[in-house]
FIVEX-533051 format. One line per 3 residues: their letters; for each residue x, y, z of C-alpha. Coordinates in pm, 1 decimal. Layout:
N
A) X/Y/Z ~ ...
//
This chain:
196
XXX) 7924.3/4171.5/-229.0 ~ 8153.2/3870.1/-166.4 ~ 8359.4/3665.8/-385.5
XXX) 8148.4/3359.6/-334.6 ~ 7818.2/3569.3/-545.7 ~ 8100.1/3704.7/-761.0
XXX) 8144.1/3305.5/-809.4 ~ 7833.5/3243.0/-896.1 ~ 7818.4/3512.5/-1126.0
XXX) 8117.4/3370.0/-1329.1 ~ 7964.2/3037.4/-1363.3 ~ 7652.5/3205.0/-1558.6
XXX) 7876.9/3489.2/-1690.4 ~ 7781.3/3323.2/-2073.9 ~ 7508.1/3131.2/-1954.0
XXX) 7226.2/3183.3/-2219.7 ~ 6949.2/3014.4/-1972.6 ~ 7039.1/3203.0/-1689.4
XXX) 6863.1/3573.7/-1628.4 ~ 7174.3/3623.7/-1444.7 ~ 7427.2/3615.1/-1769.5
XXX) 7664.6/3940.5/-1767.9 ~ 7576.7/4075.8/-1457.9 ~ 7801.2/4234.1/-1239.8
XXX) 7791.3/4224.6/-840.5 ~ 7671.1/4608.2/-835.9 ~ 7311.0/4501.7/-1024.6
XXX) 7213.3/4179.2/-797.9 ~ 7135.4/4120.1/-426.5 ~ 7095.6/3795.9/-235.9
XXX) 6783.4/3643.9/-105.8 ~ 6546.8/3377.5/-74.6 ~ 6816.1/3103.3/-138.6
XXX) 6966.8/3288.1/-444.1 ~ 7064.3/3602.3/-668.9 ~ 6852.9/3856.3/-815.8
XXX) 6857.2/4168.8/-954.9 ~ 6833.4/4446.0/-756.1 ~ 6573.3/4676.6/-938.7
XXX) 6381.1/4341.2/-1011.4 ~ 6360.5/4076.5/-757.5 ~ 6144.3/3823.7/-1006.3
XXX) 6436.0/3815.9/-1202.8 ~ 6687.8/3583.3/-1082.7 ~ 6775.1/3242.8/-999.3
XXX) 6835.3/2997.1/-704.4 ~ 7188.8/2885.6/-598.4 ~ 7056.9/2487.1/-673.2
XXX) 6939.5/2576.3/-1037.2 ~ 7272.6/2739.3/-1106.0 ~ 7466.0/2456.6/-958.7
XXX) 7254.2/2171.6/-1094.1 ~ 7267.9/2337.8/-1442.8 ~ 7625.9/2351.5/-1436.9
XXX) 7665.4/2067.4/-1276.5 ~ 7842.0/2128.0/-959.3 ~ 7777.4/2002.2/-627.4
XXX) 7885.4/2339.6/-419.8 ~ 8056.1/2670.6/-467.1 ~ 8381.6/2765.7/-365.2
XXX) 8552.9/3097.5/-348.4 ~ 8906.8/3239.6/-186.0 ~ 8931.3/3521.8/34.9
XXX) 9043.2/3663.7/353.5 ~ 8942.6/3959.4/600.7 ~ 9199.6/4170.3/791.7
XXX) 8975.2/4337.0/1089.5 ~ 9305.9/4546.0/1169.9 ~ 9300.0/4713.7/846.6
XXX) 9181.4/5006.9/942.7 ~ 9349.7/5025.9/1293.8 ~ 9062.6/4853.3/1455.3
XXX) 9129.5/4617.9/1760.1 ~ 9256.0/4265.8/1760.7 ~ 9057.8/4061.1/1560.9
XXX) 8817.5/3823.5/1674.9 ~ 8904.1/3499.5/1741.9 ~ 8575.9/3246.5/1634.3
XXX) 8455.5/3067.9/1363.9 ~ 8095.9/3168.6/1236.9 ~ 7766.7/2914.9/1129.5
XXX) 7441.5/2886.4/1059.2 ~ 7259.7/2620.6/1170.5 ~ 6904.5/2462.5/1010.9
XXX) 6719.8/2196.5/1147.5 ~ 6375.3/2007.9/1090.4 ~ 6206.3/1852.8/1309.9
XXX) 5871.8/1628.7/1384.3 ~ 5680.6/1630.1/1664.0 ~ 5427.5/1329.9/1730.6
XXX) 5148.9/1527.1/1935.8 ~ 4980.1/1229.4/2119.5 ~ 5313.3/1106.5/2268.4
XXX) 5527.7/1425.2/2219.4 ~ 5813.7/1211.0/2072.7 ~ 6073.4/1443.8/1909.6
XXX) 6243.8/1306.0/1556.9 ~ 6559.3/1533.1/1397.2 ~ 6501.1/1399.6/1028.0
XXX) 6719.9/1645.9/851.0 ~ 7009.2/1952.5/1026.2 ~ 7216.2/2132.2/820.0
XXX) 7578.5/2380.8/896.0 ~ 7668.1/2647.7/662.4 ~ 8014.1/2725.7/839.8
XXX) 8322.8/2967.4/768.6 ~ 8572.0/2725.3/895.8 ~ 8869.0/2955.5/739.5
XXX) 9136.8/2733.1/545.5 ~ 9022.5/2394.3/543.4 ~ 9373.9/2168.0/529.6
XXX) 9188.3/1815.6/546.7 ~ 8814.8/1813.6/411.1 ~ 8734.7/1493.0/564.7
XXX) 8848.9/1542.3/910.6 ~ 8659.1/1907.6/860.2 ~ 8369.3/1738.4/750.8
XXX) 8400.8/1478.2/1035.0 ~ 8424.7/1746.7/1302.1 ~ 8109.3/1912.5/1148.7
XXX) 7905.3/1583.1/1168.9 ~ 8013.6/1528.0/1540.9 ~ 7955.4/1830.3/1625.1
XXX) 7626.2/1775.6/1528.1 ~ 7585.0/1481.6/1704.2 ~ 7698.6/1624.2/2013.1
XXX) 7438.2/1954.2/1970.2 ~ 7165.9/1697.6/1944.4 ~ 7270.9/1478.1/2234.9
XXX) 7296.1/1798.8/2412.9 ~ 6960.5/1927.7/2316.9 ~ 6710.6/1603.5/2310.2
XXX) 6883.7/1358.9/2573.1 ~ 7231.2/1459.8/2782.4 ~ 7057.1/1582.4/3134.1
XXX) 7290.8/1497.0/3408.6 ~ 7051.0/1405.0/3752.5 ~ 7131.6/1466.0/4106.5
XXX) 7031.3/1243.3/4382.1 ~ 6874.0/1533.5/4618.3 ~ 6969.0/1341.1/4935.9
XXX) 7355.1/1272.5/4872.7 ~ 7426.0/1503.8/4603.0 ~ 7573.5/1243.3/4405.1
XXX) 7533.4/1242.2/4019.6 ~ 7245.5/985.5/3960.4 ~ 7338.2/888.5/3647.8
XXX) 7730.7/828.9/3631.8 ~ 7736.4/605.7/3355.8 ~ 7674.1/546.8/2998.4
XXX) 7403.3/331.0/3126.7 ~ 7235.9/604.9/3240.7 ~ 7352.9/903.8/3067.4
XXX) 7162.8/899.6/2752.6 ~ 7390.8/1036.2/2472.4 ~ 7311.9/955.1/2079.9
XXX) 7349.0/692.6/1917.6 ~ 7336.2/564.6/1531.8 ~ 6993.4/488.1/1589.7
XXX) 6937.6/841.4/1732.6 ~ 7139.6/1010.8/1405.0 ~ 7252.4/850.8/1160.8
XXX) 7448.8/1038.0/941.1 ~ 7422.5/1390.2/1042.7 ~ 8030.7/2240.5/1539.9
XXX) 7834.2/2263.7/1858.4 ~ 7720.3/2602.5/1902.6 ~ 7408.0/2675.8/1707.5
XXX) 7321.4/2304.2/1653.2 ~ 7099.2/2314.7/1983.7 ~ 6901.6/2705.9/1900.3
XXX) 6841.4/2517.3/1540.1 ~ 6646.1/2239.5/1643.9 ~ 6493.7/2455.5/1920.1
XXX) 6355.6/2687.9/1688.5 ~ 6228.9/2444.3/1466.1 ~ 6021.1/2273.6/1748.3
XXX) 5895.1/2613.7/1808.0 ~ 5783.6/2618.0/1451.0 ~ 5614.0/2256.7/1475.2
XXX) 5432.1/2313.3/1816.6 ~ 5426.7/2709.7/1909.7 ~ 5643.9/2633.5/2215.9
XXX) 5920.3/2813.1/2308.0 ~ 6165.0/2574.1/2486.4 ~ 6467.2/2740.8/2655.9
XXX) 6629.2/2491.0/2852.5 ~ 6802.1/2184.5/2769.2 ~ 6762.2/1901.6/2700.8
XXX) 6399.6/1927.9/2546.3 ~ 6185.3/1628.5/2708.8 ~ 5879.9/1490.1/2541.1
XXX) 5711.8/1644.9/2869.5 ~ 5750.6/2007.9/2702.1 ~ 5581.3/1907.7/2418.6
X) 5278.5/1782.8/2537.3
//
């Protein structure tokens, strides 16, 4: 399994509370936001118990891949993430409001948190201009771009965001409009037009 479960597994390793205490990788399995065993899947716990319990706010773990190992090709070059988002749709107008997206990403060796975390939250920012407002508009008689400036060219703002890379960021918050309203959107950016 990875290291990061084996992490987990060392924080309860004497854990009288936890249903998880002594076990090894080999008797759990991962799913529905946490561990459990493997023969019994109503015994086990969530990753937020174990880390509230303990009182940690996220797990870390080492480790390293070599895809060559075995004389494979060269390895690929790209980071990996998951992306969540949740959205809510106002059906009488079809206004579209991001309240909440969330990155799970294997960055590799992270030499600066903050400037990792700050790429991460303008990344964001940039998947959710890109999906709910960047559109750029062609005049049909000239062929000019119609709107050339940041006048015109809606991008977001704080009032758009808040606090909140790229790729994933826009299929997130796609997907979760599908789950509000049963449409399946697949071009961008998503007008309030689509949703009506």
């Amino acid at each position: 399994m990875g290291k990061l479960v084996r992490a987990f597994l060392n924080v309860v390793a004497d854990d009288e509370s936890s249903p998880l205490r002594g076990r090894s990788p080999d008797e759990v399995t991962l799913a529905a936001g946490g561990i459990h065993l493997v023969d019994a899947v109503s015994i086990g716990e969530t990753y937020l118990d174990i880390l509230a319990r303990h009182g940690l706010s996220e797990p870390t773990a080492n480790g390293e891949r070599n895809p060559e190992a075995n004389g494979a090709s060269q390895p690929p070059s790209g980071s990996f993430a998951a992306w969540f988002a949740e959205v809510r749709v106002d059906a009488n107008l079809g206004l579209l409001r991001i309240p909440r997206i969330l990155s799970a990403v294997d960055a590799g060796c992270i030499l600066n948190a903050k400037l990792a975390r700050s790429q991460m939250i303008g990344g964001a920012v940039m998947g959710v201009g890109m999906t709910l407002l960047e559109e750029t508009v062609f005049d049909r008689e000239t062929g000019r771009i119609a709107n050339a400036s940041f006048g015109d060219y809606l991008i977001p703002a704080n009032a758009d965001v808040g606090e909140i890379g790229v790729v994933g960021a826009s299929a997130a918050i796609a997907n979760a409009v599908f789950h509000a309203t049963g449409r399946r959107i697949g071009s961008l950016p998503i007008m309030f037009d689509q949703l009506l």
